[in-house]
N, C-alpha and C positions, 0 to 999 in steps of 0.2 A: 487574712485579708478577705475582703467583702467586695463583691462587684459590684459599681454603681448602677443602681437603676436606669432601661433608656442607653445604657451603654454599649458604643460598637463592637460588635466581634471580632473584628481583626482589624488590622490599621496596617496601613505603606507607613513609613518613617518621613517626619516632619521634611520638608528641604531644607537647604542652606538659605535661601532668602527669608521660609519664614521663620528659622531658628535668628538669623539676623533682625528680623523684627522685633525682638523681644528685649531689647534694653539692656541693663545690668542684671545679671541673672546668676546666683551662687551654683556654679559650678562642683560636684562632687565625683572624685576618678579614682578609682585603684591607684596605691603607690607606687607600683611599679610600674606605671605607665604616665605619659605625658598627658594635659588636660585634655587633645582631642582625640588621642587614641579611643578612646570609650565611644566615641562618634562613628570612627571609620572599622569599628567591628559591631556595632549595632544593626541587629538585619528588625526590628520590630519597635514601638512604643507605646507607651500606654500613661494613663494621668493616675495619680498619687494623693491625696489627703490624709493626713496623720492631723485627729482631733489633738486641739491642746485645752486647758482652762477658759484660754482667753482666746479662743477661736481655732483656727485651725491654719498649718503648715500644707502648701500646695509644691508639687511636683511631678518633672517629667523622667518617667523611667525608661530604658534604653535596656535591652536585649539582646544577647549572643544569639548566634546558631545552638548554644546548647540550652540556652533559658536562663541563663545566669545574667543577672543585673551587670552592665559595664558602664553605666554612665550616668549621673544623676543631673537635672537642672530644676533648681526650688527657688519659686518666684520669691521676689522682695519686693517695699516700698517704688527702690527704683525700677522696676521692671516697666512694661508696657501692659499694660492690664488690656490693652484692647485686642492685643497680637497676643498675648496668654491664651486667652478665651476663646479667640478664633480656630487656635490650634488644638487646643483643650478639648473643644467642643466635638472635632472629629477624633477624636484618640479614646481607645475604650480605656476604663476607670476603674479605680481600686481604693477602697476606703481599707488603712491599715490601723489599728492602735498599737498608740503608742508606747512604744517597749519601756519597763520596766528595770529599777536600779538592776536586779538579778540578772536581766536579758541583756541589757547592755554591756555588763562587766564579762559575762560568758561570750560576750560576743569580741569584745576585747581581746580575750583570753586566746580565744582562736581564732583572731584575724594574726596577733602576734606570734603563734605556731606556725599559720600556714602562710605569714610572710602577704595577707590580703588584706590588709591596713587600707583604708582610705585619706585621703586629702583635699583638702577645698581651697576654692578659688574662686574669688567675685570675676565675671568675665563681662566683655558686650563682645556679641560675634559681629564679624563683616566677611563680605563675599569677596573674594579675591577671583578677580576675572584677568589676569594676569598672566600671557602664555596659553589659553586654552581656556574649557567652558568653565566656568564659576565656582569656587572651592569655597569650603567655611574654612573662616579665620578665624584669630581671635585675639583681644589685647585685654592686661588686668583692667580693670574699673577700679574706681576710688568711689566709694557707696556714698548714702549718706549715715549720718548716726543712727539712726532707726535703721535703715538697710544692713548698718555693721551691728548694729544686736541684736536682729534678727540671723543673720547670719551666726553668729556665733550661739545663738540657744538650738538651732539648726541643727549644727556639727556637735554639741554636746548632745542632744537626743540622739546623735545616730554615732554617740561612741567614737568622734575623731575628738584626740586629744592634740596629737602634735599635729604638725603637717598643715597648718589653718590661721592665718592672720586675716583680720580683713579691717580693720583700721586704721590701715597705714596711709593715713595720707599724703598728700603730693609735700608737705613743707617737713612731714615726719622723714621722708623717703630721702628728699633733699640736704637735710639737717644729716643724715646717715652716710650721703654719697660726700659731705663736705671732708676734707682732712682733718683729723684729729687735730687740734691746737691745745696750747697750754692754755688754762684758765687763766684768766686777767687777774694782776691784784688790784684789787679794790681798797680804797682809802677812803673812812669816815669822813663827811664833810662834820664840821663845828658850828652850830649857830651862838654867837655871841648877841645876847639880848641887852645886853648893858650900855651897850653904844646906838644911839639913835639912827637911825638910816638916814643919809646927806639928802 
């Protein structure tokens, strides 16, 4: 990784309002943890650009006590580009490239030994002021189709296989929550041309 030029030296951690400013935003968390966990052990962050072909992949990386990445958030179509940029702006910066068939497979290899697998998730955060001062929320998003193939070339660059839907929309989700039924039989209709229409 390469530091971006002009870039802060250290950073406080985004808040919950303006992490809620940011729209739908592909979510990425350790498996073994639920998608906000990675929020409430982050003590630092910093901004993310992985070059691709056809432009470049943006991202918010989130920080242990020990330096180790817990939390990932990579803008899409639906994001809020203005609340991105606001936060972006003060968070110092990291230009990485992007890992390679080799790097990814090994990285596979040992996410699936030491049980650190990733998982993603389209989210919109909101502020829950509920009982006491103001907590991040969060609820799934239903993207758009660019926002869901973006997402998904995402999570294949960064080596998540299972663990990652994101086009599931509201009528796919519905169709799934209905009861199973039998298929209808279905009966050819016949058009008889031979008879004039009255």
């Amino acid at each position: 990784m390469q530091a971006m030029p002009g870039a802060a030296s250290a950073s406080a951690l985004p808040s919950a309002a303006e992490l809620s400013a940011l729209g739908s935003v592909l979510c990425l968390y350790p498996s073994r943890y639920a998608e906000l966990d990675g929020w409430r052990q982050a003590v630092r962050a910093s901004t993310c650009s992985v070059p691709w072909a056809d432009g470049a992949y943006e991202s918010l990386r989130f920080h242990d006590v020990d330096g180790r990445c817990c939390w990932r958030l990579c803008l899409l179509p639906d994001s809020d580009f203005l609340a991105w940029e606001a936060l972006a702006r003060r968070l110092p910066g990291m230009v990485r490239e992007p890992a390679g068939v080799a790097e990814r497979l090994w990285r596979r290899l040992a996410e699936g030994v030491s049980g650190a697998a990733w998982r993603g998730s389209i989210l919109r955060f909101a502020l829950d002021d509920r009982g006491g001062p103001a907590r991040l929320a969060a609820c799934l998003s239903t993207p758009s189709l660019l926002g869901a193939d973006l997402a998904r070339r995402i999570a294949h660059a960064e080596g998540i296989v299972d663990g990652a839907r994101f086009d599931d929309c509201c009528c796919a989700r519905a169709a799934q929550a209905m009861p199973s039924r039998q298929a209808p039989s279905w009966h050819p209709l016949r058009f008889d041309k031979s008879h004039p229409a009255p």
